[in-house]
C-alpha positions in Angstrom: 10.9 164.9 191.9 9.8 164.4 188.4 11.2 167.9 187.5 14.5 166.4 189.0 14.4 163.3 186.7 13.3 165.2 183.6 16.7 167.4 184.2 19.0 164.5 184.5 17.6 162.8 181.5 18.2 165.8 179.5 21.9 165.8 180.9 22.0 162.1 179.4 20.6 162.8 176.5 23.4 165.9 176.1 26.0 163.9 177.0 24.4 161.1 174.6 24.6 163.5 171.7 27.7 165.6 172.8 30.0 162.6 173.6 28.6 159.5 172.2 26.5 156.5 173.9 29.5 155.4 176.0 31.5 158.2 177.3 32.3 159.0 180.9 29.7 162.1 180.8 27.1 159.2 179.9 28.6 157.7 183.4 28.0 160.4 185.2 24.6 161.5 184.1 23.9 157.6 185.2 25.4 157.9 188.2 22.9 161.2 188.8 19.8 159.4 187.8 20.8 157.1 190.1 20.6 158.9 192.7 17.1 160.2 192.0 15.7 157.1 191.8 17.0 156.5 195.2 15.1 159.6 196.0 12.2 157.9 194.9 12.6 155.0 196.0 12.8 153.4 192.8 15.8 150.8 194.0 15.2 148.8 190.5 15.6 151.6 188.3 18.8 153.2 190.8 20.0 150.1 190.6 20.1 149.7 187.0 21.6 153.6 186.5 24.3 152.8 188.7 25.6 149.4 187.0 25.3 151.0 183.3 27.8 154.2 185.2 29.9 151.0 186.3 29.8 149.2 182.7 31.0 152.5 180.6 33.5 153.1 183.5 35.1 149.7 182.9 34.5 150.1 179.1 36.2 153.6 178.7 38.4 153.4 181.8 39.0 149.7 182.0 38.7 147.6 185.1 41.2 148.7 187.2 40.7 152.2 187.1 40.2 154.6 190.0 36.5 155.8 187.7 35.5 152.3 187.9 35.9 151.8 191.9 34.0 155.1 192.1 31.1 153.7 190.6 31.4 150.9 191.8 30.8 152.7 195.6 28.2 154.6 194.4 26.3 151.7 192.9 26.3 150.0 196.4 24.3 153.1 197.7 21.1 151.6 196.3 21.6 148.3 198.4 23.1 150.3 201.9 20.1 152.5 202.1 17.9 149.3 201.5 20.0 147.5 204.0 21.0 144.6 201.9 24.5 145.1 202.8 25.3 141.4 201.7 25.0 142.5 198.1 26.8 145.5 198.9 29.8 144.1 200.2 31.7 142.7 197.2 31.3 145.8 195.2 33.0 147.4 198.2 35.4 144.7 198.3 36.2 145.2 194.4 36.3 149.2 194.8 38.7 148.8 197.5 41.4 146.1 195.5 41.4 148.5 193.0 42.1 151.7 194.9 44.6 150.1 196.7 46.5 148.4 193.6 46.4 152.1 192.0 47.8 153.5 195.4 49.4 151.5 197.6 47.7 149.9 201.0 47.7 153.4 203.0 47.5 155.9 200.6 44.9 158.8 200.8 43.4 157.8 197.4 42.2 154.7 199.6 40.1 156.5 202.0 37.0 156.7 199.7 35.9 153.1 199.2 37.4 152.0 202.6 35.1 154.5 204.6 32.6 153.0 202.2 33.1 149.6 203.6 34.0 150.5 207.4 30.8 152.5 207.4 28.7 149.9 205.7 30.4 146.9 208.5 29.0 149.7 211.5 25.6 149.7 209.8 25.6 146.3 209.3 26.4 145.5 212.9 29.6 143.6 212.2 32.2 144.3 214.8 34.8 141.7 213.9 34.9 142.9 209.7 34.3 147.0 211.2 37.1 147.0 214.0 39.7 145.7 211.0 38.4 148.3 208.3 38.5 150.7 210.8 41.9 149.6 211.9 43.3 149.8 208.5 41.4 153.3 207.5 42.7 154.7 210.7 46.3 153.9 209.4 45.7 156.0 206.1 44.1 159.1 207.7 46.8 159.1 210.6 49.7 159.3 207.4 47.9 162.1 205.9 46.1 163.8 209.1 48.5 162.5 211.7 48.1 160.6 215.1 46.0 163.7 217.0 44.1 165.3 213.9 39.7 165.3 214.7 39.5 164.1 211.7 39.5 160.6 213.1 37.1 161.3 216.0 34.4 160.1 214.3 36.5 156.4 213.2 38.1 156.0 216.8 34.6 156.5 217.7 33.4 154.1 215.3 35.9 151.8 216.0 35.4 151.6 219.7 32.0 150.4 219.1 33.0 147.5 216.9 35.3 146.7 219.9 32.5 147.0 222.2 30.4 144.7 220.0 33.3 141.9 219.9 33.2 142.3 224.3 37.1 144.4 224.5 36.0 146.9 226.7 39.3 147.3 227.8 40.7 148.5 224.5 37.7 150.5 223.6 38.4 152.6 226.7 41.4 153.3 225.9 40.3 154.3 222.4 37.2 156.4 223.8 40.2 157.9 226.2 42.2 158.9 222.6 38.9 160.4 221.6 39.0 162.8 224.3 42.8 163.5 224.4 42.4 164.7 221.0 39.2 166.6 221.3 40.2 168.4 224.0 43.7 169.1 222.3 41.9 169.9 219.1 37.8 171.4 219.7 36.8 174.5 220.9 34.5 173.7 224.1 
């Protein structure tokens, strides 16, 4: 793992030299150290990689940008996998106001942070926030997958557990039921 961080630190110091102190390649290199700190379970130091990705981002990019929301939902990875998903949530929040002001309420270029925050209400065991994210997500992959595609096994699925959770069994069946109309329609046995 040290091999790993000695790489990325020489990609920041390249980008550094290459682009300036500030540039999106800085972000990115960041964003990668990040990651390995995560690895290492160094959640102070991923955490502080992640926000300076998010800070350039908003600097080069400015706030609203679809670069900023991005980093923002990679930044949130140090707090999910540390299952502090109260600080996680208003980053997911933020990522997914700006996505959907650049694209519209159920547009594709939505699905990223909103699978981010459906995925982070399952984990986080709440049924009431996960069965309305997954409501709303299920709307843009339907528009750009359609009503039987298996892309949405795996939400139906997750969404008939957050039903479960909130005690409507009755309209988790019938979800589970979807789930196997469209398997069966759509998986090899």
């Amino acid at each position: 793992m040290a091999a790993a961080r000695a790489a990325f630190e020489r990609e920041l110091q390249v980008a550094q030299e290459l682009t300036g102190p500030q540039s999106p390649q800085v972000a990115a290199a960041m964003q990668s150290l990040g990651s390995n700190a995560i690895r290492q379970k160094d959640f102070a130091g991923a955490e502080h990689f992640y926000f300076q990705a998010v800070d350039i981002n908003e600097k080069f990019f400015g706030e609203g940008s679809d670069k900023v929301a991005s980093a923002l939902v990679y930044a949130t990875t140090v707090y999910v996998v540390q299952q502090q998903y109260d600080k996680a949530e208003p980053y997911l929040l933020r990522a997914v106001r700006i996505d959907e002001a650049l694209y519209g309420q159920d547009n594709i270029g939505m699905s990223i942070p909103l699978t981010a925050l459906c995925g982070l209400y399952d984990h986080w065991d709440q049924s009431t926030k996960a069965a309305a994210c997954d409501q709303r997500l299920l709307i843009v992959l339907e528009k750009q997958y359609g009503a039987s595609s298996p892309v949405l096994v795996g939400l139906l699925a997750s969404e008939s557990k957050a039903l479960r959770g909130m005690g409507r069994s009755e309209e988790a069946a019938k979800v589970d039921q979807r789930v196997t109309q469209i398997r069966a329609a759509t998986m090899t046995p």
